[in-house]
C-alpha positions as CSV (number, residue, x, y, z in Angstrom):
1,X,-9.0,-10.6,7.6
2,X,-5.8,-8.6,9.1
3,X,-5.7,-5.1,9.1
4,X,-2.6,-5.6,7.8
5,X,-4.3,-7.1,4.7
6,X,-6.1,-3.8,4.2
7,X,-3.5,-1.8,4.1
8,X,-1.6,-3.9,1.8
9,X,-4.4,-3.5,-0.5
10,X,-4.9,0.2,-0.3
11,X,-0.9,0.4,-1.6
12,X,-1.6,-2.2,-4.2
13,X,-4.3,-0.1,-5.5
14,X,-2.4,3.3,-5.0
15,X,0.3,1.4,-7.0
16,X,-2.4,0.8,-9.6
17,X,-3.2,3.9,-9.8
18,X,0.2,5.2,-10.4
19,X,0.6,3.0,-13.1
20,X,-2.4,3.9,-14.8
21,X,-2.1,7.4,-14.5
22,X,1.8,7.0,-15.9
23,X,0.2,4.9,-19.2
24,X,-2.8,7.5,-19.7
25,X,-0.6,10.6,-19.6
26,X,1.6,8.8,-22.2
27,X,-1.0,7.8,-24.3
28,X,-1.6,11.8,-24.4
29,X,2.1,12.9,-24.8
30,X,1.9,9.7,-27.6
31,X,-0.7,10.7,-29.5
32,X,-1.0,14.4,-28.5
33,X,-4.5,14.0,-27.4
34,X,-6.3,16.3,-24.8
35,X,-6.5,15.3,-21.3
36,X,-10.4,13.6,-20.2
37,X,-12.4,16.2,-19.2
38,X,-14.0,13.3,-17.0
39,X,-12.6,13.7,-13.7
40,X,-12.8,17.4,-13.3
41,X,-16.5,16.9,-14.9
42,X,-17.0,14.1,-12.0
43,X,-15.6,16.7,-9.3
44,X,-18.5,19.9,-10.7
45,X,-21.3,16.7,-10.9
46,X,-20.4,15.5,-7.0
47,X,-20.1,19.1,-5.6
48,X,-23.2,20.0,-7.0
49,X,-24.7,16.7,-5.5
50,X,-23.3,17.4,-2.0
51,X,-24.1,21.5,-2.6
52,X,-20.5,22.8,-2.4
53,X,-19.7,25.3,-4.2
54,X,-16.0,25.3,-5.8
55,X,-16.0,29.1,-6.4
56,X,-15.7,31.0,-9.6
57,X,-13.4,30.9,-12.2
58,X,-9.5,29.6,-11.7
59,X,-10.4,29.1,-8.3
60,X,-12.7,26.8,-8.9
61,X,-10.4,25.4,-12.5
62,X,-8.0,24.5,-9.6
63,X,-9.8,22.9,-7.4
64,X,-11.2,20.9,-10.4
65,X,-8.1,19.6,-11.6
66,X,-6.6,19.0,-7.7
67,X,-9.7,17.2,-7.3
68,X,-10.3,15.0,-10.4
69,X,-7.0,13.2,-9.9
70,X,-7.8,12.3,-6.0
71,X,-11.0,11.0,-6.4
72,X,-9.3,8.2,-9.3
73,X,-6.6,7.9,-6.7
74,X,-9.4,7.2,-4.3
75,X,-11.2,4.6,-6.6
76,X,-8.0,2.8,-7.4
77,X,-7.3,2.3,-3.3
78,X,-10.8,1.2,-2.8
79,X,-10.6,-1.0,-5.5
80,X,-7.1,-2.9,-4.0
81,X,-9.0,-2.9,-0.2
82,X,-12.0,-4.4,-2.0
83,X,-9.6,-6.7,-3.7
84,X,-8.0,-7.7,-0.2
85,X,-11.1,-8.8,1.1
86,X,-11.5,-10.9,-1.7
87,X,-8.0,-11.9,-1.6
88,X,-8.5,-13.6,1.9
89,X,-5.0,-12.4,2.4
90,X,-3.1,-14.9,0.0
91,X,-1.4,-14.2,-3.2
92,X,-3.5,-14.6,-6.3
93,X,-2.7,-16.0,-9.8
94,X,-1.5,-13.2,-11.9
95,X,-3.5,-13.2,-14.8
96,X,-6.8,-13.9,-12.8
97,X,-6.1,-10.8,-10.6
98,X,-4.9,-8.3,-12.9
99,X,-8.3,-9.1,-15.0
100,X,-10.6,-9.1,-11.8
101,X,-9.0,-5.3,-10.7
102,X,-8.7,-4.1,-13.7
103,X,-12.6,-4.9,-14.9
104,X,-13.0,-3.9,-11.4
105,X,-11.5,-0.4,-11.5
106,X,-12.6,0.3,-14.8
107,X,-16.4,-0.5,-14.0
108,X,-16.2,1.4,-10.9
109,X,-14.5,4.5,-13.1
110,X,-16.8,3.9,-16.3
111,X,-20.1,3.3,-13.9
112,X,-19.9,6.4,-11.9
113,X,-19.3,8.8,-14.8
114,X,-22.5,7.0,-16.7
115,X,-24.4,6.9,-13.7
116,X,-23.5,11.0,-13.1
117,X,-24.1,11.7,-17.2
118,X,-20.9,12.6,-18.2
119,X,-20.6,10.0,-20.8
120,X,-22.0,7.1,-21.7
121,X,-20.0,4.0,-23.1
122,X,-22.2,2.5,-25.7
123,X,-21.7,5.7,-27.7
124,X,-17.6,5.0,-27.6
125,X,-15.7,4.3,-30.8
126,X,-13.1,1.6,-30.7
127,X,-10.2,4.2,-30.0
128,X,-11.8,5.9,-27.0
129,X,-12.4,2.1,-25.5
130,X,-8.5,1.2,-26.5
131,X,-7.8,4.2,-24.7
132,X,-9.8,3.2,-21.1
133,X,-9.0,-0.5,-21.1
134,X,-4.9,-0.5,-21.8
135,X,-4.7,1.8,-18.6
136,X,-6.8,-0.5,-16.5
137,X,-4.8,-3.1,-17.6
138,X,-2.0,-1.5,-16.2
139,X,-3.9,-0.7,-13.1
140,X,-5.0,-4.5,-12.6
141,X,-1.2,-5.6,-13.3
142,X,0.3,-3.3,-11.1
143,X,-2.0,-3.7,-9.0
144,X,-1.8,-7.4,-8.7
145,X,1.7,-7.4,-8.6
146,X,1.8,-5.3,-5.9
147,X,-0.5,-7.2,-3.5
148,X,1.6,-10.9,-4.4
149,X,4.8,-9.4,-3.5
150,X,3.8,-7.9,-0.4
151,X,2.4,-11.1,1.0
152,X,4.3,-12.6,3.4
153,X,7.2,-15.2,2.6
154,X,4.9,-17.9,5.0
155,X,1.3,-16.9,3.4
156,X,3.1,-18.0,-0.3
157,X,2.6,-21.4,0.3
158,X,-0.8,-21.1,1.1
């Protein structure tokens, strides 16, 4: 595995995540729903974990919502490097790898927020789930997309 490789998967995955912030805040302009309260729920579970205290108030509203959207940025990058090692540094089939990041975001995103108890899944109607998988989706496509066309012209034939 090049370092090289890596790296190319950490942009793939911030790719990803652009796209899958992009589809999410449309599916709210869309439908005019609120925001998830996930992320900035995630952000006051971890800093309670780790004993650090936000502060009070907008300060700590701030460093909520400044917060929330870096750590998904920070699980869609892991996600690509993970992918990369996978990968083995050759371009994958499309459809295969925008299903295996895509499941692969979205089980790290859905996992951590059952495993902090901020929600859990299995209580979900069919419009919440419609709303978490279609952005994944995007995720996984942009993702994948990403990491083909930055393979080299030689590793293609591979």
């Amino acid at each position: 595995m090049r370092k090289v490789d890596l790296a190319d998967g950490a942009i793939a995955g911030a790719v990803g995540s652009t796209a899958l912030n992009v589809v999410s805040y449309l599916d709210v302009a869309l439908r005019a729903r609120p925001e998830s309260s996930a992320p900035g729920e995630t952000v006051d579970r971890l800093a309670g974990i780790a004993h650090v205290n936000l502060g009070s108030g907008a300060r700590a509203a701030n460093r909520r919502s400044g917060l929330g959207p870096l750590l998904g940025y920070g699980l869609g990058i892991a996600a690509g490097v993970a992918f990369a090692l996978y990968a083995g540094g050759r371009r994958q089939p499309l459809p295969m790898a925008t299903g295996i990041l895509g499941a692969g975001v979205m089980t790290m995103t859905d996992g951590s927020i059952t495993a902090l108890g901020i929600s859990d899944p299995r209580t979900w109607r069919r419009s919440d789930w419609i709303s978490d998988i279609i952005p994944h989706l995007a995720y996984g496509l942009a993702a994948a997309a990403t990491w083909n066309r930055l393979r080299r012209p030689s590793a293609r034939g591979r």
